[in-house]
Each structure stands twice: as C-alpha cells, then as structure tokens.
KOLLUMGU-109061 format. One record per residue (C-alpha): residue in one letter; x, y, z. Coordinates in steps of 0.05 Angstrom, whole numbers, padded with zeros to 5 digits, always signed. Example, Ala and Ser with C-alpha at 12.3 -4.5 7.8 and 13.67 -1.06 7.14 Angstrom:
2
A+00246-00090+00156;S+00273-00021+00143;
//
This chain:
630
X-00420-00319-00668;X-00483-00293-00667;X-00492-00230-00608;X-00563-00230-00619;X-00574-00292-00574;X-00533-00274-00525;X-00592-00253-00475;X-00638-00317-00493;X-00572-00360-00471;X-00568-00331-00409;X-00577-00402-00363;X-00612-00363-00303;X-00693-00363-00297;X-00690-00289-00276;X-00643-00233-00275;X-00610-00203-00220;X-00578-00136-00207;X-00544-00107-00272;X-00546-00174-00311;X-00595-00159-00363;X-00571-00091-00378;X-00500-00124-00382;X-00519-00177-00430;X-00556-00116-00469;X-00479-00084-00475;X-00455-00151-00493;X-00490-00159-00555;X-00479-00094-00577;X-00409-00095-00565;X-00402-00157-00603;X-00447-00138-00666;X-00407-00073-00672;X-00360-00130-00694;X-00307-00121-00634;X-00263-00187-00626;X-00250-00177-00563;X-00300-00156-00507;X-00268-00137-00431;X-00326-00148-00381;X-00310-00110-00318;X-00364-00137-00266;X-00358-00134-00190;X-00349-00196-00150;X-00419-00231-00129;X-00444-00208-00189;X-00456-00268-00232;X-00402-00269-00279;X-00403-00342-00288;X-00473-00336-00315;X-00454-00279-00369;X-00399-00329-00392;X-00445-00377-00400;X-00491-00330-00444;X-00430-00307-00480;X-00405-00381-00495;X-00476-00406-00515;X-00476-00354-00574;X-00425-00385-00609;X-00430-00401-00684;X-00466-00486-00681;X-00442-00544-00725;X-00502-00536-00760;X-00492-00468-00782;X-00421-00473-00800;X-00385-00501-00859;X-00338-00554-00857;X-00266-00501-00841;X-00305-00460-00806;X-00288-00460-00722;X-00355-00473-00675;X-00367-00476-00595;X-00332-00434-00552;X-00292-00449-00496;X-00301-00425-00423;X-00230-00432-00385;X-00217-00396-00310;X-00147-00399-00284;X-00178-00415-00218;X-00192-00492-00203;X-00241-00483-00147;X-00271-00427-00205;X-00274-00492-00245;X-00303-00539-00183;X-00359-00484-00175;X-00380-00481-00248;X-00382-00559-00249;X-00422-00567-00193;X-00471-00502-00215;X-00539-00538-00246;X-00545-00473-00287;X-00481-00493-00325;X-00491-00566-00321;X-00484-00559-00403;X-00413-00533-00389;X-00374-00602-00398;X-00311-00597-00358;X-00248-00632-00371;X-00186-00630-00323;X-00115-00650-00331;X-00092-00733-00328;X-00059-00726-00260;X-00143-00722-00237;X-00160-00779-00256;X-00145-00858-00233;X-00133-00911-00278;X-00194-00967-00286;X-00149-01031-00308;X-00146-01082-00242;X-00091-01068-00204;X-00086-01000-00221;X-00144-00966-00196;X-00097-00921-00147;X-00053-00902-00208;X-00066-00826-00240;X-00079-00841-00315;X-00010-00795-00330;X+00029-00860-00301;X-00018-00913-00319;X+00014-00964-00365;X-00014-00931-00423;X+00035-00884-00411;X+00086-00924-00380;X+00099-00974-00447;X+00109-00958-00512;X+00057-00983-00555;X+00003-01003-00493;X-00059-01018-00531;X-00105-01008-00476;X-00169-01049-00491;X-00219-01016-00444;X-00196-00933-00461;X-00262-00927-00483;X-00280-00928-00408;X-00223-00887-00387;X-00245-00825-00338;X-00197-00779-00372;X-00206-00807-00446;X-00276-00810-00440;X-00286-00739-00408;X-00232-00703-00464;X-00276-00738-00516;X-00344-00716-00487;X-00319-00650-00473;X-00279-00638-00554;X-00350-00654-00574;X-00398-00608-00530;X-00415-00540-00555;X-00373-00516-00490;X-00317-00538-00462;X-00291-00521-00394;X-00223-00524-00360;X-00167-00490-00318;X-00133-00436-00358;X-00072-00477-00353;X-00095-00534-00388;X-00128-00492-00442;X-00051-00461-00446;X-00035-00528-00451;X-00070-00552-00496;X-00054-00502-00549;X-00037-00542-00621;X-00069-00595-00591;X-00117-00638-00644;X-00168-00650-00596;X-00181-00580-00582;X-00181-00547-00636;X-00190-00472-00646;X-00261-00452-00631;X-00312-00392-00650;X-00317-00364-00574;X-00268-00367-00518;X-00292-00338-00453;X-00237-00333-00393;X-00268-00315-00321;X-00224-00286-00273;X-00183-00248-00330;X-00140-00205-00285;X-00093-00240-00284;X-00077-00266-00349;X-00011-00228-00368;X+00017-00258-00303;X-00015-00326-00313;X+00028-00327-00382;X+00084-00309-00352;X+00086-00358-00305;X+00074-00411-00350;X+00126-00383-00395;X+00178-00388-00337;X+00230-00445-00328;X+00255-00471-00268;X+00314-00504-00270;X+00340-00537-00197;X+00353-00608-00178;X+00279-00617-00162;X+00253-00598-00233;X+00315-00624-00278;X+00327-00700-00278;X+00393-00698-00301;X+00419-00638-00245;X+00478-00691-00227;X+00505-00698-00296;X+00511-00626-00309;X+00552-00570-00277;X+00516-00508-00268;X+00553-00439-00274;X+00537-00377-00233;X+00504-00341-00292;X+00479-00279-00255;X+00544-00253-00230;X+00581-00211-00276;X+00647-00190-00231;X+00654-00278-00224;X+00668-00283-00297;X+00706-00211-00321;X+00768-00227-00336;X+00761-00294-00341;X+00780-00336-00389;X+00701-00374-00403;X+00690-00334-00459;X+00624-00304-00414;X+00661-00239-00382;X+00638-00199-00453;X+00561-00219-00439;X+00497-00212-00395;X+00465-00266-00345;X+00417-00277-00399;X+00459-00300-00444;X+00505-00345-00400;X+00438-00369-00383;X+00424-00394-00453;X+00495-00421-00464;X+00471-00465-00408;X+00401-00477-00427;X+00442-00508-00499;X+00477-00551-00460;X+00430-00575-00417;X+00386-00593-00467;X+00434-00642-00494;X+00432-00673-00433;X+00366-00684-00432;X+00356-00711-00501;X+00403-00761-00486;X+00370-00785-00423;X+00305-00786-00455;X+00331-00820-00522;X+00354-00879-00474;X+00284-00878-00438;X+00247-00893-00497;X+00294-00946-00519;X+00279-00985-00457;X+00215-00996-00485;X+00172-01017-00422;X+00176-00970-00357;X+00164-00965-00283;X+00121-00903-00256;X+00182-00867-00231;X+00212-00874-00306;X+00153-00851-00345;X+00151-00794-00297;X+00220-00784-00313;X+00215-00783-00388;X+00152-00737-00383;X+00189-00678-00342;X+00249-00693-00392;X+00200-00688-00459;X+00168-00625-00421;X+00244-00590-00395;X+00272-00597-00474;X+00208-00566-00497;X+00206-00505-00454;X+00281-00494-00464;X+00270-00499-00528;X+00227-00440-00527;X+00271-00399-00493;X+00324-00414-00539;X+00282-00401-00598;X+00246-00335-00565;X+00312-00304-00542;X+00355-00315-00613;X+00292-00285-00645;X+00311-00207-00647;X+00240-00193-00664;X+00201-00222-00606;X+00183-00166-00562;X+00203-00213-00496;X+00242-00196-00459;X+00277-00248-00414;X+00303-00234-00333;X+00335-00296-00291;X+00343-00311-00221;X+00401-00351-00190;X+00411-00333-00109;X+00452-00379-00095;X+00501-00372-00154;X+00540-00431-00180;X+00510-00491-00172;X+00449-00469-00154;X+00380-00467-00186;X+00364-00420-00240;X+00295-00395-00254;X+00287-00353-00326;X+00225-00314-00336;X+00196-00274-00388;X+00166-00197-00394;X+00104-00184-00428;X+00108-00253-00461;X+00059-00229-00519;X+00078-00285-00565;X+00058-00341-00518;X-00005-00304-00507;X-00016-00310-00572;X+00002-00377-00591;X-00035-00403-00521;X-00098-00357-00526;X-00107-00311-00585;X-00095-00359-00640;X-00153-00404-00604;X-00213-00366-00623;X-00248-00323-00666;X-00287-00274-00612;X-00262-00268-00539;X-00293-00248-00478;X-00245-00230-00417;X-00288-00221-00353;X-00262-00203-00272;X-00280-00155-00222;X-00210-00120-00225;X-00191-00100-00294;X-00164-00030-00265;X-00142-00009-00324;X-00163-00019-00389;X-00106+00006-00429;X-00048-00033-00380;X-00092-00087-00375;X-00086-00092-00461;X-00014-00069-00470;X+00006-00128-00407;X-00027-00183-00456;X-00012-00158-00529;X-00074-00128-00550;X-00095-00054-00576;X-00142-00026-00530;X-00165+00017-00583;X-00193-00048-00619;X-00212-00076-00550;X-00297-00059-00519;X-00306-00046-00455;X-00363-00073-00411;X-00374-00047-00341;X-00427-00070-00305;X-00462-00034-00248;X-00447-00053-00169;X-00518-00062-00139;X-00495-00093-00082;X-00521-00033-00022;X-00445+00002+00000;X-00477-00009+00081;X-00473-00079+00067;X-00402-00079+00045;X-00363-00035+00093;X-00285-00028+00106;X-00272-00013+00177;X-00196+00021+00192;X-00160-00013+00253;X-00101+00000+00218;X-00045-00021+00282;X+00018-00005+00244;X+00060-00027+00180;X+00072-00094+00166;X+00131-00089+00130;X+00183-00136+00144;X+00222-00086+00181;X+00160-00060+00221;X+00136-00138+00234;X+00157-00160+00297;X+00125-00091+00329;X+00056-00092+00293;X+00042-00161+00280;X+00033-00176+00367;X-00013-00099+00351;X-00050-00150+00303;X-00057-00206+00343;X-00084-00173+00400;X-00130-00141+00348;X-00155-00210+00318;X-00180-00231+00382;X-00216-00169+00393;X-00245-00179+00335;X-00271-00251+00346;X-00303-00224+00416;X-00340-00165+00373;X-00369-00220+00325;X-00369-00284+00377;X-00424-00311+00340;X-00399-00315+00268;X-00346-00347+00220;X-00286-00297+00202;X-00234-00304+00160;X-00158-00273+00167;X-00123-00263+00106;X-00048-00273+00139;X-00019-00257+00071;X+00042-00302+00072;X+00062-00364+00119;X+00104-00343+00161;X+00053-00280+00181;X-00005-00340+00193;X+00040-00379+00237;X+00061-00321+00288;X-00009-00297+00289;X-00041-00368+00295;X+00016-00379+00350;X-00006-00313+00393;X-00080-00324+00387;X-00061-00401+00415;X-00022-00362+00468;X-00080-00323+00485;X-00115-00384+00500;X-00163-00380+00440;X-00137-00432+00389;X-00207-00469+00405;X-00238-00419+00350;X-00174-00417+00305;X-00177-00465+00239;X-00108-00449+00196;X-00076-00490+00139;X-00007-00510+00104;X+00005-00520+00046;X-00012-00594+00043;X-00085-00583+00073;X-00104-00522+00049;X-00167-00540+00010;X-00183-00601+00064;X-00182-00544+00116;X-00222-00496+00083;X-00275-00551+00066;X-00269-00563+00136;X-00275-00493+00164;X-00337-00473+00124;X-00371-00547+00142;X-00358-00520+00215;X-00423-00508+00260;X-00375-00468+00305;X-00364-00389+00285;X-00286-00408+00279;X-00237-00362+00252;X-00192-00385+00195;X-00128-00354+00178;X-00120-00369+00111;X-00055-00359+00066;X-00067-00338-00010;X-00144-00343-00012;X-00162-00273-00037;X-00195-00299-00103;X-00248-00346-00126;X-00267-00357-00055;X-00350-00352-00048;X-00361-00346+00019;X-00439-00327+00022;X-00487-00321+00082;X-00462-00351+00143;X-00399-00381+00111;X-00364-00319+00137;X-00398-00247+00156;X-00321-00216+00171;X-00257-00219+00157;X-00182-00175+00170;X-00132-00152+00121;X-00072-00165+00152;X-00025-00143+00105;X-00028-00096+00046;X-00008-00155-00012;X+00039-00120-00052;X+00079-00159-00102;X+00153-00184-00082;X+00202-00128-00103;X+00253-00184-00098;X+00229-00220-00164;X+00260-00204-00217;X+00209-00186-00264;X+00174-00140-00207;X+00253-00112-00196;X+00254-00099-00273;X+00180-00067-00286;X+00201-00022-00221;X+00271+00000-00252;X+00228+00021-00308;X+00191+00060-00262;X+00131+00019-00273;X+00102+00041-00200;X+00024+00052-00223;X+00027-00016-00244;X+00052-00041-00182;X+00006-00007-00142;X-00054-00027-00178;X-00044-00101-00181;X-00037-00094-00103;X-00107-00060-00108;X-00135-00115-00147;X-00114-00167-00093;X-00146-00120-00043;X-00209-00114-00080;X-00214-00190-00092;X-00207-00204-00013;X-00264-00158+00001;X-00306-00198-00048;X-00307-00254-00015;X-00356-00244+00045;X-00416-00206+00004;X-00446-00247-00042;X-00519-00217-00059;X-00552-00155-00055;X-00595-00178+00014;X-00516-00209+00040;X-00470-00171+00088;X-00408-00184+00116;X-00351-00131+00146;X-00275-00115+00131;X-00219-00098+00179;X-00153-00069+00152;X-00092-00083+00201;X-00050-00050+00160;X-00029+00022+00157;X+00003+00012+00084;X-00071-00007+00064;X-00085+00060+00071;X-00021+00089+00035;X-00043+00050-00020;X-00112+00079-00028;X-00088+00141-00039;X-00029+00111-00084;X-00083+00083-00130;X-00135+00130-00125;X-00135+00130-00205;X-00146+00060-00218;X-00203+00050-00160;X-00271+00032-00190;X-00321+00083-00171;X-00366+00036-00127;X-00298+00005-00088;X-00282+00087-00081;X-00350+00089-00046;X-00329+00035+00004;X-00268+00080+00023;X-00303+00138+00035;X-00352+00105+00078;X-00286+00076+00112;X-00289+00087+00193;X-00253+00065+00256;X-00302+00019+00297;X-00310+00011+00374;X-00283-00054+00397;X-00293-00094+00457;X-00235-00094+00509;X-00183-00156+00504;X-00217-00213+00531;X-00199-00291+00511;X-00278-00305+00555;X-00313-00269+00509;X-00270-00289+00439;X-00293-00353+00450;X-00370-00335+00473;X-00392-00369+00410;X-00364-00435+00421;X-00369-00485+00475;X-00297-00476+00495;X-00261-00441+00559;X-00192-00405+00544;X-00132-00445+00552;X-00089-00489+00500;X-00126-00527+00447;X-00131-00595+00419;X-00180-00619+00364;X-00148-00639+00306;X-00144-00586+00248;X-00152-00525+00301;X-00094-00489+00343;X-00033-00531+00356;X-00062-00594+00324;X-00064-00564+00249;X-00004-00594+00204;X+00059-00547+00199;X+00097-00577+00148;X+00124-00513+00126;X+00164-00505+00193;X+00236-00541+00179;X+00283-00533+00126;X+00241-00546+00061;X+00215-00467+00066;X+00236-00432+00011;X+00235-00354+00002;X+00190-00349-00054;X+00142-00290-00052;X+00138-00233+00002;X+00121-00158-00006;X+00137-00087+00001;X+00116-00021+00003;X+00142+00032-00040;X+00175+00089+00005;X+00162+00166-00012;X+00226+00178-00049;X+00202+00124-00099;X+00245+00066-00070;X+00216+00001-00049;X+00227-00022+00023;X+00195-00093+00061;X+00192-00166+00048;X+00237-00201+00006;X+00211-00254+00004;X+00224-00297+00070;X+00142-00302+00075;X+00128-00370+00032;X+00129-00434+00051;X+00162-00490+00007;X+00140-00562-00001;X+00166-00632-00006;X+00138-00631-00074;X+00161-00556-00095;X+00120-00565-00157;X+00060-00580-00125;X+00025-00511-00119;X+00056-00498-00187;X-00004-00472-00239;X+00008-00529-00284;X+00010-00585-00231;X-00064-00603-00254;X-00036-00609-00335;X+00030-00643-00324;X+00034-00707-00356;X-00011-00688-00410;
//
C-alpha cells in the first residue's frame, strides 16, 4: 500500500464537508505503518467515497512481485450498501460480485434456474460449454481480476480459503459496527427440521436441561448443555455424511437433490467447526446453545467473541485494513469484540458538518414500550403517529415500528382511524418491493418499516420525518445477550442500543443543505441517553441537548390525510392499509428477536422475544441467504 495516494484516489470531483481533512488523517495513519485504521465518520458523510480512496491505494500488479498480495477489497455487510455502491458512477471501477443464488442460468430451458441449481451443479462432471457466458462465472472472474473487488460481507466471509479470492493488500469493510456480531452470526448453527435434511433419521435429546438428565443413566447427568450438544453434533454428523455419500453416488440430480447435498456439504462443515473449536482448549470461544422447546426440538449453538473466525474470515485476508461506520462507540470494545489490540489499532474521526438545526430530535416520549407497558402506550403511539402525519401532511415519514408485531397493531389503529390511505407497511416477503414502492410514491405516505435503521439513504424528499417507536435494545432472551449480561456486560448493552438509535436518525439528513426531523415515542429512549452518556459522540450529544417537546396539531384523521387526495375511512390500494401482505400473521411466526430495558436494580425487564415474524422459508432473511450454494 502506498498512503500517499490516498487523497489523489479519492473518486469525487470536489470535496465536501470533512472529506479532505479525513483523507489527510488517512494517509498519515497508514504511513505511521498502522495495519489497521478505524474510520469513525457520521452518517451522510461520504464514507463510501473514503473507501474508495482507501481501496484505490493498494499496492498494483505492476509494483508487486510475484508472492506479493495486490488490490484491495471493499465488502459491506449491507446488500442494499452493496446495490448503492454498484449503481454509484463514482465507484463504477468497484466491480461487484454477489452470491450464485443472484444469478439465472443462460442454457435453454433453464433461464429461470439460479446458477446454485443449474445443472452444473446438479450433475457430477457437467461440462458446461457456454460458462464462459455465465452471469455468475463471468462476474467472479471479472471481479478476481479488477484492482477492487466488491461484495456483501458474507460472501467475503465466505469466501475465505477460496482460490479465486485470494488474500489481497487492502480490505476496506463499510458499515463496520457490526462486525463482531456479523461473525457471530455466521459462526452460529441452527439445527431444526427446516435447516437439517436428515431431522427424521435422528432423535434429538433435550440438551439444555440439566435436572432431565441427573440421575440418569445417559452418561450426560455429569456434563453441561454444551457438551450434550456436541455429543449430538458427533452424531449428527454421521448422519449427514451418509446421506450425502449416497447423493453423490447417484451421480445425476434433480434441483431439490442438489439443494439437498449442498445444505448437507454446508451442515457437516459448520459442525465440524464447532466440534473442532470446542475440543480446542485454547480457542478463546466460548460456545452458549438454545433449545426452548427441549427434546425434540431445534437447537441453535452460538459462539462468544468468535475471534478465531474473525480471523480466519477477515484478518488473514489482507495486509492493511480499513474499518469505517458512523457508530464505532467505543474504540477499545469495539477491538476487544473482534480480536484486535486497540493499542495497535488508529483511530480516525471525522468531523459532523451537517448544521445540528437541521438534524433535530423532538421528545413525544408517550410511555414505555416494554412488553409489559405495550398494550397501554402503543394506542399513546398510535394516536401520536397520526398527529404526526397532520403536522407534516405534505411530506414522506417513516415509522421505525421496531419489531412486527409493534408494525401490525400500529398499522391496524392508524387503519382504524380511517387513515390507512397514507400508510405503506411491509412483511417480510415484500419488504424491499415496498420500500422501492414507498419512496417511488408521489403521495407524502407514511411507511412503517420493520428493521430498516441502517444503510437506508433517504435524502431530500424521500422522507423529511420519521418516529422512534421503540428504544431497540437487544433481546435479553438470547443467549449470548443473557450470557454478556450475567457477566455484567451492561455498557455494552446499552451502547449497541445507541448505535441502532444513531443509525435510524441517519437516515433522513443526508447533506449539509438537507433536513429532516425525529420523534421519540419512547420514554426508555430517554433512559438510555443518560445510560450511555459515555459512549455518545460529541455531535449526536449536541442533538440531545437541543432535544425539545414540539406543539402538535389536535387528533384529526381530515387533516392526516391533507396531503393526499383521500377522505378518512377504510382503505384499499394494493400495498397500503389493509391491502399490504401479512404473511407473518398465522402460525409460521417465530419468537426470534424482541427487547428490553434494563431496570434500576441492574435486572433486565421487556420483550422476549414474541416481536419477530417467521417465514415459510426461515432461512430467507438469514445473512448468508445471498452465499448459499456457493
């Protein structure tokens, strides 16, 4: 790498705000020969573009001998990160590649086919005259060739070992926050009948309750759930080497049983891992598992602080690394969380110039929304939403519901009220489709979005306000959040609720000249404030002192709907009110995240967990869907 052209790579024609003094502290932190570089930047700030410069100073083919590494990689866990950069022109040098499942098959007859169950990988020794042409083929080549390479952090994970993509000189990851938890959700195993082919062939023990085996005569009343777990994970990998054995000797296979023998090749290699990671009493994992409905029922084993899949995924793939996000809170947690020193680690922060007037938090704070406090605040915050849309009638909002089941009783009420004409929500099937759809809108309609805090650019007229309906902390009723809070890891707990926080109120101010406003329903918004005070960036502490409790219109559906050419009363176009999909209604819901709010006596009251919505598919919003098959 060379730091000294880090400013001429910047892509931009111009600078704007704190970029060229940022690209200034880049080089220097880089030529004072730090390996890794933390860039702390505030959302709307053009992080994209300082990756860019970062990535473009890597060491060229020309100037490198034959072992040493060249290019960099840019990787975002984020794919609509990954759809912006590929659609930016000032990154059209940035060659993106994506995951097979992405792209369709070209042969006649299979055009409707995703290339991870085309017959290339459907028959054993397909000789596939025309992979030249192949989307995915063609793109992996292009992009193992560029001088930058971009993809979802997930694939990059994936792809670690790989002999296409080698280690490089530079790896740049955008959106970094989140990279400890990233790892340790790719490091996790699920094990239910959905994810394990051969569920019927294998009985599954209850392997988190200790009283259901003392005394007994399994041999497993002496040991912990973690280890029953990996009597079972031995066993169960039998299974599944036998199954897969008698896949490949079929030699020739329908879709459904190369799909089959992938998740089979995949399941023996991750429980492989945890096999290998737990007998190894040096590896500083630790492992936690998950099993509510006891025997027979699925098992989910996760990882702590999974430092050595860090650093066979990410450290081992570069020579210089440059971690960039708006939220890095902490610099020393944020290290420790993904196996680095922080004392060999440079920081970068990079000035808000984004005016605070532009940018303000407003408190209409109606109450906790704990899940013992819900059904009294949440009608509070309904009534509150549609005061809202009559004090902006005019202009796009958004309502960060939090969880599903908050963004169907809310959507529900403001239907009741008469204005589901403005109202645009989503499921999990239609998310992006809907949000494509909302910001497409001419109307001012009001979305009520589920999980859309991050990587959401929402600039100008997209959306000029938005609510906070709920203060996002983490589910204390996962197992690795139960764990970390048992170790009375509370400042982290509160600070990666901050982050979320900070990363919603990103998403409406996009420039210095933009503007758009805040609304916090939630009282426990305001608990954690002060609970975090420590980790709050100075110009996000500037926004809560500025904090003040507006005048709002009275209740009136009329003037809600002022903006749109709509009376109150129940709606009908398709996508808006009643006529959005609700597939997360029956019986596939599945309690898989939630909150709650630490009380004063350091206990944690709330959700647990009865907030998300499941899907046919329960892999489907998984952060590997877009790599499986590879």
């Amino acid at each position: 790498m060379d730091p000294d052209r880090i400013p001429a790579e910047f892509p931009a024609p111009s600078f704007r705000g704190a970029q060229e003094r940022a690209l200034s502290d880049l080089r220097e932190a880089f030529a004072d020969g730090n390996r890794v570089v933390l860039v702390r930047a505030p959302t709307g700030s053009g992080k994209s573009l300082l990756a860019r410069a970062v990535a473009g100073a890597a060491r060229s083919v020309e100037a490198a001998s034959p072992s040493e590494a060249t290019g960099a990689y840019y990787t975002t866990p984020q794919v609509s990160q990954l759809d912006d950069v590929a659609e930016d022109d000032l990154l059209d040098d940035l060659h993106v590649i994506r995951g097979k499942s992405n792209y369709d098959c070209i042969l006649p007859g299979e055009e409707t086919t995703p290339v991870d169950r085309a017959p290339c990988a459907r028959r054993r020794g397909y000789d596939c005259s025309i992979e030249h042409r192949c989307p995915y083929y063609s793109d992996r080549a292009i992009a193992s060739n560029r001088p930058v390479a971009a993809m979802t952090l997930a694939y990059f994970m994936r792809t670690a070992g790989s002999d296409v993509f080698r280690k490089r000189d530079v790896v740049v990851v955008d959106e970094a926050h989140g990279l400890a938890e990233w790892a340790e959700m790719y490091a996790t195993i699920e094990l239910s009948p959905e994810t394990v082919p051969v569920w019927d062939e294998v009985g599954v023990p209850d392997v988190t309750d200790d009283e259901a085996h003392a005394g007994g005569g399994d041999g497993d009343g002496d040991v912990g759930p973690v280890e029953r777990t990996a009597r079972f994970a031995k066993a169960l990998l039998g299974v599944c080497s036998t199954a897969k054995d008698d896949l490949l000797a079929k030699g020739d296979l329908e879709p459904a049983e190369a799909a089959r023998r992938d998740r089979l090749q995949e399941l023996i290699s991750e429980l492989k891992w945890f096999l290998e990671d737990y007998r190894d009493a040096e590896s500083a994992t630790a492992w936690v598992v998950d099993q509510p409905d006891g025997e027979g029922g699925a098992v989910t084993i996760k990882p702590l602080d999974p430092e050595k899949y860090l650093k066979h995924t990410v450290w081992d793939r570069g020579n210089r690394f440059a971690l960039l996000s708006a939220t890095i809170l902490s610099k020393e947690s944020f290290c420790r969380g993904v196996g680095l020193d922080p004392e060999a680690v440079a920081l970068v922060d990079v000035e808000h110039t984004f005016p605070v007037e532009h940018r303000p938090l407003y408190d209409v704070t109606r109450g906790k929304m704990t899940y013992d406090r819900r059904d009294e605040t949440l009608p509070k915050v309904a009534r509150l939403c549609l005061r809202l849309m009559a004090r902006h009638p005019g202009e796009k909002g958004l309502i960060h519901a939090h969880s599903y089941a908050i963004a169907d009783r809310l959507t529900e009420r403001l239907e009741r009220f008469g204005v589901g004409a403005r109202v645009r929500s989503h499921d999990s099937d239609d998310r992006d489709a809907q949000l494509e759809a909302w910001k497409a809108a001419a109307d001012p309609e009001v979305f009520v979005s589920v999980k859309m805090e991050e990587a959401l650019d929402l600039h100008g007229d997209l959306c000029r306000w938005q609510v906070l309906c709920k203060a996002p902390y983490l589910n204390t009723g996962d197992s690795r959040v139960a764990a970390r809070l048992e170790d009375g890891q509370w400042p982290w707990y509160h600070r990666a609720a901050l982050r979320t926080v900070i990363q919603a109120c990103g998403r409406v101010v996009r420039a210095p000249d933009d503007r758009g406003a805040t609304y916090l329903a939630d009282s426990s918004l305001l608990d954690l404030f002060d609970r975090a005070e420590a980790d709050t960036p100075p110009w996000f502490r500037d926004q809560i002192d500025r904090m003040c409790t507006p005048d709002l219109p009275e209740f009136d559906p009329a003037a809600a709907l002022a903006g749109v050419n709509a009376e109150p009363g129940p709606s009908s176009g398709a996508g808006h009110g009643i006529g959005r999909g609700r597939a997360g209604n029956g019986p596939n819901r599945s309690p898989a995240s939630g909150s709650s709010t630490p009380s004063s006596d350091g206990s944690a009251t709330g959700d647990a967990g009865d907030d998300a919505r499941g899907d046919d598919d329960p892999m489907a919003d998984h952060p590997l869907s877009d790599v499986w098959g590879e």
